[in-house]
DSSP file (Angstrom, degrees, kcal/mol; ACC not computed):
  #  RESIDUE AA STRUCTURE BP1 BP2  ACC     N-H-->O    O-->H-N    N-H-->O    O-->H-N    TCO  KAPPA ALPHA  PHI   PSI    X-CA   Y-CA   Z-CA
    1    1 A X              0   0    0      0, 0.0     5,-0.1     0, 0.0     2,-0.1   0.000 360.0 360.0 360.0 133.6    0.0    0.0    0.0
    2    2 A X        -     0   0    0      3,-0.1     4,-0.3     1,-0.1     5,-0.2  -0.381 360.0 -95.8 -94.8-170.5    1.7    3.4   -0.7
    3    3 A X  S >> S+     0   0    0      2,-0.2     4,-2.3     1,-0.2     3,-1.0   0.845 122.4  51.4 -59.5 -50.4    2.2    6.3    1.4
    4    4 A X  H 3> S+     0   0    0      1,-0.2     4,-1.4     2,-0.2    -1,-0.2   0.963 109.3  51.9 -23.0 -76.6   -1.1    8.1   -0.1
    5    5 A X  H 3> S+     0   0    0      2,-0.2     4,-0.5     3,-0.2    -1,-0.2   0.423 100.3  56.0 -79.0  17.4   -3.1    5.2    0.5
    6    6 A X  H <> S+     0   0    0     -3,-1.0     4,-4.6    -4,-0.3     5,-0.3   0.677 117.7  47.6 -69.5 -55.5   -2.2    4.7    4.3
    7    7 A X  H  < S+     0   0    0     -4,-2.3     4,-0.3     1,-0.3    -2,-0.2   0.528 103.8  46.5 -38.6 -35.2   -3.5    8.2    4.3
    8    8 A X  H >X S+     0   0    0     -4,-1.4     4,-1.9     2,-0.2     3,-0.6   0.832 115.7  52.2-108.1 -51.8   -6.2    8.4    2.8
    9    9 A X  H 3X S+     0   0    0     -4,-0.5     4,-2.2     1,-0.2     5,-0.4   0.988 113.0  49.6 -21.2 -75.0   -7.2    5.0    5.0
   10   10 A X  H 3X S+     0   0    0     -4,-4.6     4,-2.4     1,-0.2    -1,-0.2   0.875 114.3  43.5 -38.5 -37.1   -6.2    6.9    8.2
   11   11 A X  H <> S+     0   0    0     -3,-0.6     4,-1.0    -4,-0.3    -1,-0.2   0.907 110.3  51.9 -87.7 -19.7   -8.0    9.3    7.2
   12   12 A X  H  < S+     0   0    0     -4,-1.9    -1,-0.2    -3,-0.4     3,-0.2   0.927 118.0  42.4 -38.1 -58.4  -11.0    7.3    6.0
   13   13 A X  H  < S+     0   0    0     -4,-2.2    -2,-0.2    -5,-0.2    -1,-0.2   0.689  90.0  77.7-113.3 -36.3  -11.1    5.8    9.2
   14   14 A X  H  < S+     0   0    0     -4,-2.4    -1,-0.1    -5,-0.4    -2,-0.1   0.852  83.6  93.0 -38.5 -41.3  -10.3    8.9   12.2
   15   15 A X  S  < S-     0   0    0     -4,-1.0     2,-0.2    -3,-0.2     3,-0.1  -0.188  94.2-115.7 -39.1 142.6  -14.1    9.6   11.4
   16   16 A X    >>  -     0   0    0      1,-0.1     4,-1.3     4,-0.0     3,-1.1  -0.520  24.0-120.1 -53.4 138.0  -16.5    7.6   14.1
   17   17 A X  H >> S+     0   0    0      1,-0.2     3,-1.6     2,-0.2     4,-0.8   0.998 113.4  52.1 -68.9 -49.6  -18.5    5.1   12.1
   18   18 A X  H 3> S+     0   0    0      1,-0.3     4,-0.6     2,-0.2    -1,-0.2   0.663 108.7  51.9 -55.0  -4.2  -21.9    6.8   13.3
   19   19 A X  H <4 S+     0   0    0     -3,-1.1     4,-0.4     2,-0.1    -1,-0.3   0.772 110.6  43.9-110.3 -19.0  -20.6   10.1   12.2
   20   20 A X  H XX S+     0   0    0     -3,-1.6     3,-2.4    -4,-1.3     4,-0.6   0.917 113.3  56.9-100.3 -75.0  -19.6    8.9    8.5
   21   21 A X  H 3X S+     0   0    0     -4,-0.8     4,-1.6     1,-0.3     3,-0.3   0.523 107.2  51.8  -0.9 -52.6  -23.3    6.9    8.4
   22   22 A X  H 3< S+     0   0    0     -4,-0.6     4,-0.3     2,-0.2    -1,-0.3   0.685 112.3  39.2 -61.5 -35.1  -24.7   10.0    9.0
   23   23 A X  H <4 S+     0   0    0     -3,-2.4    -1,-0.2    -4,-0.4    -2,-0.2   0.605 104.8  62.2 -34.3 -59.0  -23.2   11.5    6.6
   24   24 A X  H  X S+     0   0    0     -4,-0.6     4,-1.9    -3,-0.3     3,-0.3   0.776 115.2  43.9 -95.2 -49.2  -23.4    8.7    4.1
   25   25 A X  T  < S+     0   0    0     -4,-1.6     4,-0.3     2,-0.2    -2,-0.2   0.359 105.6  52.9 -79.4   6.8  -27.3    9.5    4.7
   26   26 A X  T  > S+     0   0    0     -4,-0.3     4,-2.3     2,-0.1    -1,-0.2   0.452 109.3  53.1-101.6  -8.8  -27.6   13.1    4.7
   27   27 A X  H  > S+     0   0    0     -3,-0.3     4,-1.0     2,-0.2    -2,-0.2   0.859 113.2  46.2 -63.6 -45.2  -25.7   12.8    1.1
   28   28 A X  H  X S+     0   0    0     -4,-1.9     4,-2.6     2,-0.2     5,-0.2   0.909 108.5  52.5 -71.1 -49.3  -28.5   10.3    0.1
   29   29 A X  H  > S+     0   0    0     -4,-0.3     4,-2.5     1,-0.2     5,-0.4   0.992 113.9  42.9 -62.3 -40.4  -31.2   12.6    1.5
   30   30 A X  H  X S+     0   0    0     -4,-2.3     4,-0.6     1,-0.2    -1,-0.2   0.781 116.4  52.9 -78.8  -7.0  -29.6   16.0   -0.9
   31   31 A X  H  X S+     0   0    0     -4,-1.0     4,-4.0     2,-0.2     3,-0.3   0.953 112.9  41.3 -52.7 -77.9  -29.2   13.3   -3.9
   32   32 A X  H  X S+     0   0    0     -4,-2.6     4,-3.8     1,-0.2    -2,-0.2   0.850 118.0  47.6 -41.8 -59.6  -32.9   12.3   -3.6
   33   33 A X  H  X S+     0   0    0     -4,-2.5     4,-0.7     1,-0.2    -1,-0.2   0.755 117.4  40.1 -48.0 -53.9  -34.0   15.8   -3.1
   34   34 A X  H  X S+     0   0    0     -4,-0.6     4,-1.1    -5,-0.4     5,-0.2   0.822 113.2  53.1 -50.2 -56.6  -32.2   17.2   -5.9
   35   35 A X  H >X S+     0   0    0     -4,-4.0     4,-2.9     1,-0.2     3,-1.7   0.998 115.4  42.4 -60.9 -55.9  -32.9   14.4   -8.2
   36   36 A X  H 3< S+     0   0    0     -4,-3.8    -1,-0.2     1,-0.3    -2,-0.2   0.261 111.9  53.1 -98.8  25.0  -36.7   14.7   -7.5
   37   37 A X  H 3< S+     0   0    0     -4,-0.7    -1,-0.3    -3,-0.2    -2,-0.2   0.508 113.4  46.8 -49.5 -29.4  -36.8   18.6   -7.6
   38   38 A X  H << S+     0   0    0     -3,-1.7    -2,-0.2    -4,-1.1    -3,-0.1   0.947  98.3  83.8-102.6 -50.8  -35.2   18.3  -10.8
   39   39 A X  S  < S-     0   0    0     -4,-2.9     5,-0.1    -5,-0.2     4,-0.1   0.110  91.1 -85.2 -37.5 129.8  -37.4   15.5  -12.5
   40   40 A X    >>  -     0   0    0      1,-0.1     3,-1.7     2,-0.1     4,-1.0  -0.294  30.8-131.9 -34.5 121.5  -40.5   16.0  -14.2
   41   41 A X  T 34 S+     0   0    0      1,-0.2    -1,-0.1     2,-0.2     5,-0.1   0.707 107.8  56.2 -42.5 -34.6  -43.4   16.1  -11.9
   42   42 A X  T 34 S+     0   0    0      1,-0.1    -1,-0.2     3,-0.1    -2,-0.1   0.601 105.5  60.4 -74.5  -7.6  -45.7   13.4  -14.2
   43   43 A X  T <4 S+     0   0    0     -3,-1.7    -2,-0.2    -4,-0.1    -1,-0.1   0.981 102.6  54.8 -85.6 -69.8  -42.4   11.1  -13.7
   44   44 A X  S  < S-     0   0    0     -4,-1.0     2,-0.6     1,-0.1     3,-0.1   0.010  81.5-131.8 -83.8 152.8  -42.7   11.0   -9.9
   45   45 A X    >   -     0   0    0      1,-0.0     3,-1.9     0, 0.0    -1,-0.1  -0.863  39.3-100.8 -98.9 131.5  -45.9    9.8   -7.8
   46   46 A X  T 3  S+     0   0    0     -2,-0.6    -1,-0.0     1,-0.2    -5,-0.0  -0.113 111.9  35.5 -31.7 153.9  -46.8   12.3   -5.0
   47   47 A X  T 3> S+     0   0    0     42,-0.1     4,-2.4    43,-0.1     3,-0.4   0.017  80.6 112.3  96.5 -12.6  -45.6   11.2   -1.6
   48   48 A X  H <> S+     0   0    0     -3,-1.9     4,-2.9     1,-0.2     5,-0.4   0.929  81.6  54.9 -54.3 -51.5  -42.0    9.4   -3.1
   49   49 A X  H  > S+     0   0    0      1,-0.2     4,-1.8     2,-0.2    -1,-0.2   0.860 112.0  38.7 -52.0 -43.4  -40.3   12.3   -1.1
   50   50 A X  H >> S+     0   0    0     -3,-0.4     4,-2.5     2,-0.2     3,-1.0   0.975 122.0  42.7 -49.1 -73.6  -41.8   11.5    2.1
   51   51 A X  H 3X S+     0   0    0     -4,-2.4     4,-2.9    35,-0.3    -1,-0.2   0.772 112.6  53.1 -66.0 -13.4  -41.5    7.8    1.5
   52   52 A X  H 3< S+     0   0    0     -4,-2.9     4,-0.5    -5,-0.3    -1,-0.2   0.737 107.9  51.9 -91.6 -28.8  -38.0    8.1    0.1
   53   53 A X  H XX S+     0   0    0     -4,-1.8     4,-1.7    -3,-1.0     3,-1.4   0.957 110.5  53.8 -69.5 -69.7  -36.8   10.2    3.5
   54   54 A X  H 3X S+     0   0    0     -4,-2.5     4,-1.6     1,-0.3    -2,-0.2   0.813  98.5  52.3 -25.5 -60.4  -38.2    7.5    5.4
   55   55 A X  H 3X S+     0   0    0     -4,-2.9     4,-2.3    -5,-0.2    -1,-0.3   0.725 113.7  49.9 -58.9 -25.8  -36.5    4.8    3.8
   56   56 A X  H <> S+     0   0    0     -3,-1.4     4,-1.8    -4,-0.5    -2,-0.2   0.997 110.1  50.0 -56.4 -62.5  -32.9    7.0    4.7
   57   57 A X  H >X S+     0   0    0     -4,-1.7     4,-2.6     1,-0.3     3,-0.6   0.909 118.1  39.6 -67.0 -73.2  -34.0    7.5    8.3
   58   58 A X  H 3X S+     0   0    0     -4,-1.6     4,-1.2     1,-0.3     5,-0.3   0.827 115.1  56.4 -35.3 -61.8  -34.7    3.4    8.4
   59   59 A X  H >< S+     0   0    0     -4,-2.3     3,-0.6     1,-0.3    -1,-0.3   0.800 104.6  44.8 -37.2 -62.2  -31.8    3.0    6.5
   60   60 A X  H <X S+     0   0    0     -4,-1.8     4,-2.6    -3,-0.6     3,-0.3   0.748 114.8  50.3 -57.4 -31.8  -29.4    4.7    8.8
   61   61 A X  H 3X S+     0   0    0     -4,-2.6     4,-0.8     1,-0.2    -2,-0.2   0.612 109.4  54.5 -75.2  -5.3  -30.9    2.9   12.0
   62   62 A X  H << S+     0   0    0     -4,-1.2     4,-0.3    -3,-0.6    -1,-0.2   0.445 113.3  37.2-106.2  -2.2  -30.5   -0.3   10.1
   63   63 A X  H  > S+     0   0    0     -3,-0.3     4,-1.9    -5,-0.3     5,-0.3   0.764 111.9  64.5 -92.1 -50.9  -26.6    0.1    9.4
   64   64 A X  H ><>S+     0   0    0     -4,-2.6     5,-2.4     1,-0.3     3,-0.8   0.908 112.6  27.6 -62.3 -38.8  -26.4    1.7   12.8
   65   65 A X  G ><5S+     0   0    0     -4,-0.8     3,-2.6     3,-0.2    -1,-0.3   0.989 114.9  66.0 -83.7 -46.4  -27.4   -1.8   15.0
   66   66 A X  G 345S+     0   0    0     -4,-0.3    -1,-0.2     1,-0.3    -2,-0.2   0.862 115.9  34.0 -54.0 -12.8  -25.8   -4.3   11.6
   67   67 A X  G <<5S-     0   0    0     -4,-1.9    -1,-0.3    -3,-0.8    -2,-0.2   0.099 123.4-118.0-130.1  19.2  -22.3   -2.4   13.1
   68   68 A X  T < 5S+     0   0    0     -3,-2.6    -3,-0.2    -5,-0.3    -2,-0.1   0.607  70.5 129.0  69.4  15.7  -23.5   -2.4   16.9
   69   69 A X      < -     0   0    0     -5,-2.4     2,-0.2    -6,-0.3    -1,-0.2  -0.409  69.7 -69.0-104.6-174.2  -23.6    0.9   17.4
   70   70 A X        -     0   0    0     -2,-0.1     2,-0.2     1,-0.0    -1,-0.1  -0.453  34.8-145.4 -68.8 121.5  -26.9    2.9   19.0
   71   71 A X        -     0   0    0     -2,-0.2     2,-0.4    -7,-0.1   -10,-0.1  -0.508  18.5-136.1 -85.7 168.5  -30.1    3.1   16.9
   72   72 A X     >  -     0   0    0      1,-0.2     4,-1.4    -2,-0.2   -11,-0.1  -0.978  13.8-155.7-138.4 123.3  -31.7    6.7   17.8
   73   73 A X  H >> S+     0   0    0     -2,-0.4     4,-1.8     1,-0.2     3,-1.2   0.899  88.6  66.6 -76.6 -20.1  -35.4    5.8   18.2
   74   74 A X  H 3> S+     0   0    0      1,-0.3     4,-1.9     2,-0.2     5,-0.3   0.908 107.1  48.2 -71.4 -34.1  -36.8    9.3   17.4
   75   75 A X  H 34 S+     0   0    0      1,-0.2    -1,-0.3     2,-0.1    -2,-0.2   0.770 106.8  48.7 -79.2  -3.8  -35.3    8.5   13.8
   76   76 A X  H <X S+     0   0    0     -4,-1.4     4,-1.6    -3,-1.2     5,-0.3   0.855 116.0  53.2 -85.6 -28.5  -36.8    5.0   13.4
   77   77 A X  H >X S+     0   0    0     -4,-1.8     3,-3.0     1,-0.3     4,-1.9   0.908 114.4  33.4 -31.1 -98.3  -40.3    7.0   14.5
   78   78 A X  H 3X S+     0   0    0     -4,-1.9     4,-0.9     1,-0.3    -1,-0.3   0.449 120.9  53.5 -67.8  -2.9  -40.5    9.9   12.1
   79   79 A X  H 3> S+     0   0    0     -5,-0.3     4,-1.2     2,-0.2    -1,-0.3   0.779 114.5  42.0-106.1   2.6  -38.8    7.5    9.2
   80   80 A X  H <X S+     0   0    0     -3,-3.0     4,-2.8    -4,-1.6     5,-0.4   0.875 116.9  48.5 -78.5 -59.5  -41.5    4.9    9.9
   81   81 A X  H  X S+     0   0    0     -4,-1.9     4,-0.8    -5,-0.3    20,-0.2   0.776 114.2  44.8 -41.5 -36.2  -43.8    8.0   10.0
   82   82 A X  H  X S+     0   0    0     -4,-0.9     4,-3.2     2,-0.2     3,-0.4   0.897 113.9  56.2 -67.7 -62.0  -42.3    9.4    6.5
   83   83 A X  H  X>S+     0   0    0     -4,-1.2     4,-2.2     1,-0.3     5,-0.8   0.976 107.8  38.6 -46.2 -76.4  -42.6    6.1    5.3
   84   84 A X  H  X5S+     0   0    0     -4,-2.8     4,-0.8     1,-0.2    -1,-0.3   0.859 115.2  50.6 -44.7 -38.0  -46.1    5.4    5.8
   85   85 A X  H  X5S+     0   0    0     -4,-0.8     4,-1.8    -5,-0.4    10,-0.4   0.776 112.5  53.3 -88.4 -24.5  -47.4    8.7    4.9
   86   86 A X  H  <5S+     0   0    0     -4,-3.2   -35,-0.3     2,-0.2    -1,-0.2   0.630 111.7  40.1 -49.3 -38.3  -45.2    8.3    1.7
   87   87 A X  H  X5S+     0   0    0     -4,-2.2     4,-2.8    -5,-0.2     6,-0.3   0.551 116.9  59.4 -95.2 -41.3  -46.6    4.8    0.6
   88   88 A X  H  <XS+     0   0    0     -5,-0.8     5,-2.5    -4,-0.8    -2,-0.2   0.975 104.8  40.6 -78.2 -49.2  -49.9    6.5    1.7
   89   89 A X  T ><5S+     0   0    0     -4,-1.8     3,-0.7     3,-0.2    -1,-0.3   0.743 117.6  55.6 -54.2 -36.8  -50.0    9.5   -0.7
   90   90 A X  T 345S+     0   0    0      1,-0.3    -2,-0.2    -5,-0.2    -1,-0.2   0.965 109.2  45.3 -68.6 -47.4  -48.6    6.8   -3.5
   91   91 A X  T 3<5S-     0   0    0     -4,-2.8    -1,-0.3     2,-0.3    -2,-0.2   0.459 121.0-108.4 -93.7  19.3  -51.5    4.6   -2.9
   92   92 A X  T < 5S+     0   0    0     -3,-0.7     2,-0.7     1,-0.3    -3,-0.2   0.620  83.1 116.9  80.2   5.6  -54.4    7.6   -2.9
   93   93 A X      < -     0   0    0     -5,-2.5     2,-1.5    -6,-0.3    -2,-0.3  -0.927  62.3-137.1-112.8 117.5  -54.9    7.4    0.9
   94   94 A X        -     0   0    0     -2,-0.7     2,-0.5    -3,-0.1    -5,-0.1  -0.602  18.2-161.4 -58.3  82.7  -54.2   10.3    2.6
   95   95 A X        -     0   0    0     -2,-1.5     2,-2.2   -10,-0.4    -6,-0.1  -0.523  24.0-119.0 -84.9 132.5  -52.4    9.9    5.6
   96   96 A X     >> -     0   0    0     -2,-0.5     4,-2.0     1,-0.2     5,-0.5  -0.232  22.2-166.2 -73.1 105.7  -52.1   12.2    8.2
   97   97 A X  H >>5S+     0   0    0     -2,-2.2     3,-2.5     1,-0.2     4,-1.8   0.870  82.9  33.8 -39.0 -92.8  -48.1   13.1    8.7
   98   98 A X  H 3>5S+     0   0    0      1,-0.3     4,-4.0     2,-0.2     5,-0.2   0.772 114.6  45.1 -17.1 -67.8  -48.6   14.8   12.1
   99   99 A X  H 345S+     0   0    0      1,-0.2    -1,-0.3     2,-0.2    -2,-0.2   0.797 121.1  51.8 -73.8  -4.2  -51.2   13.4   14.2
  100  100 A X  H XX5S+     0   0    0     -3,-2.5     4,-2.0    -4,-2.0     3,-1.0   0.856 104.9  51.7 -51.4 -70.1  -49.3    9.9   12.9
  101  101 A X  H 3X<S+     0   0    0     -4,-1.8     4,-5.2    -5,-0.5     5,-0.4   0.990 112.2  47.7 -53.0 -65.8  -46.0   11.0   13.8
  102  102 A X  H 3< S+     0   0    0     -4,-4.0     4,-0.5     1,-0.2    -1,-0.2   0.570 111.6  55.3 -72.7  11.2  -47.5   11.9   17.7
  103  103 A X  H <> S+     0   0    0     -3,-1.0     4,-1.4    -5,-0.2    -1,-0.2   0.884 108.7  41.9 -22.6 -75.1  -49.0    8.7   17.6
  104  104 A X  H  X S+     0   0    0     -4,-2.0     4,-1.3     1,-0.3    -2,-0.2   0.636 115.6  47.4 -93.8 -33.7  -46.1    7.0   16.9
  105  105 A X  H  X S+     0   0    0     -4,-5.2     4,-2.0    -5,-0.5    -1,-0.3   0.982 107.0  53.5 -96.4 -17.2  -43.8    8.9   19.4
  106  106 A X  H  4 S+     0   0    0     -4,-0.5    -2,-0.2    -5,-0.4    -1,-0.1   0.843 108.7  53.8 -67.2 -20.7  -46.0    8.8   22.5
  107  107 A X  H >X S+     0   0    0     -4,-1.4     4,-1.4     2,-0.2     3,-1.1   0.825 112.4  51.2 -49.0 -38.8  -46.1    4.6   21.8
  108  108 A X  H 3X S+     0   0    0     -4,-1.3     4,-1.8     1,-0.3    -2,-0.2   0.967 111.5  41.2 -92.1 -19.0  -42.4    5.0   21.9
  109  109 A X  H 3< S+     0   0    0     -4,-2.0    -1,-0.3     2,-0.2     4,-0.2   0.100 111.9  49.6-110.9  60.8  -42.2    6.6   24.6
  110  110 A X  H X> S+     0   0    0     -3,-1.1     3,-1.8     3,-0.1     4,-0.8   0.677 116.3  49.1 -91.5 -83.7  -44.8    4.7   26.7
  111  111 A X  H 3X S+     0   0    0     -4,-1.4     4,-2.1     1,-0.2    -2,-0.2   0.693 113.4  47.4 -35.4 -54.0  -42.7    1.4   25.3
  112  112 A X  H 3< S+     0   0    0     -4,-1.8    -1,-0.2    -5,-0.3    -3,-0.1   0.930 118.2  43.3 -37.5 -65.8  -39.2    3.3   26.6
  113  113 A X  H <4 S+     0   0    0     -3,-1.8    -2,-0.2    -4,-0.2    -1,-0.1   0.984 122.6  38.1 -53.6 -78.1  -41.1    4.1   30.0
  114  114 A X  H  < S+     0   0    0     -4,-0.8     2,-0.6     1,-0.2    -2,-0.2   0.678  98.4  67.7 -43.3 -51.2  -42.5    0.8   30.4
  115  115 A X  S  < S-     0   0    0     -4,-2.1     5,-0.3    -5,-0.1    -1,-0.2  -0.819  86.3-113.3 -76.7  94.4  -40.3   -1.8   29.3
  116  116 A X    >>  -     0   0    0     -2,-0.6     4,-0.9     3,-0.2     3,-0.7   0.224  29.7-109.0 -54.1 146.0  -37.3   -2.3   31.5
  117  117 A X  H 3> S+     0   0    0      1,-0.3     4,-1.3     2,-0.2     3,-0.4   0.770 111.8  49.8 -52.3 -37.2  -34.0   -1.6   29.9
  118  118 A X  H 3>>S+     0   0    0      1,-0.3     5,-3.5     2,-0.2     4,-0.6   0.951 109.4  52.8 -75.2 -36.8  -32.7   -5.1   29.6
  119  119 A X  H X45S+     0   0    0     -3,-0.7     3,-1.1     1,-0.2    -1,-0.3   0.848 100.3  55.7 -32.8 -51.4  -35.6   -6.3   28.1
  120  120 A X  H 3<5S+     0   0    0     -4,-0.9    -1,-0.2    -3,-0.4    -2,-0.2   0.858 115.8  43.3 -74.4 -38.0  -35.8   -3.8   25.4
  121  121 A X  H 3<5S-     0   0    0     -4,-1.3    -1,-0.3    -3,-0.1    -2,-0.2   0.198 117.7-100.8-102.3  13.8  -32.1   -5.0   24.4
  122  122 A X  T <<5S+     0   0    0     -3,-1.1    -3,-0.2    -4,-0.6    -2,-0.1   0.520  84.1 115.1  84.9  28.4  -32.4   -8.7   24.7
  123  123 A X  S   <S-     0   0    0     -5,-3.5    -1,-0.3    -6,-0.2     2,-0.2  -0.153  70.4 -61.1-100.9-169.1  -30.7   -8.9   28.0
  124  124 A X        -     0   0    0     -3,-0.1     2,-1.0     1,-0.1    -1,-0.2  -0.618  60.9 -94.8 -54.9 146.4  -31.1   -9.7   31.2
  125  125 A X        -     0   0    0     -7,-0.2    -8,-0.1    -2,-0.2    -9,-0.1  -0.474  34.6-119.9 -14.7  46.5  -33.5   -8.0   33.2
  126  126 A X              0   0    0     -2,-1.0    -1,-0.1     1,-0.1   -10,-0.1   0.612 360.0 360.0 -51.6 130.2  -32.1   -5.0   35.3
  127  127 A X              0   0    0     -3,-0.0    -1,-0.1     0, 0.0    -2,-0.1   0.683 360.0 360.0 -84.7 360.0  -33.0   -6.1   39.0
């Protein structure tokens, strides 16, 4: 390996994996965004942005636990919430984004309150 490419590893690699993930999915979100500003409107079906943010949000919580690190539940929420209301607008069913999203975070944090921490994480119990 030459001296350039130790470097450009080290430097590859100084980054936190949750901080280049992040990263790697806010690049995806201004791609998407970009792409479908830029596209004809008859090409795309309403709600793709929505559903297409979701699937990011998802995305990033689904790299972050395949590489052990901390999923952030508020983003699996609002990209489940994106998601749905995205798929929902596609299929002609309106869903409502809001009172859906505060659905979906007072269930998570009921489940958060309720359900003791080793449970939630497949552990023991905390006594």
């Amino acid at each position: 390996m030459s001296e350039e490419q130790k470097g450009i590893e080290e430097a590859r690699t100084a980054r936190p994996l949750g901080k280049r993930l992040e990263e790697i999915a806010w690049a995806l979100f201004l791609i998407m965004s970009g792409a479908l500003w830029l596209a004809p409107q008859a090409w795309i079906p309403e709600g793709t942005w929505l559903a297409g943010f979701g699937v990011i949000l998802l995305g990033l919580n689904g790299a972050r636990r395949l590489y052990g690190l901390k999923t952030e539940g508020f983003g699996i929420v609002v990209g489940l919430a994106a998601f749905a209301a995205g798929i929902g607008r596609m299929l002609g069913r309106d869903l409502p984004f809001v009172p859906v999203l505060l659905i979906l975070l007072g269930l998570a944090m009921t489940i958060k309150a309720v359900v003791p921490v080793g449970r939630r994480e497949g552990g023991v119990p905390a006594a």
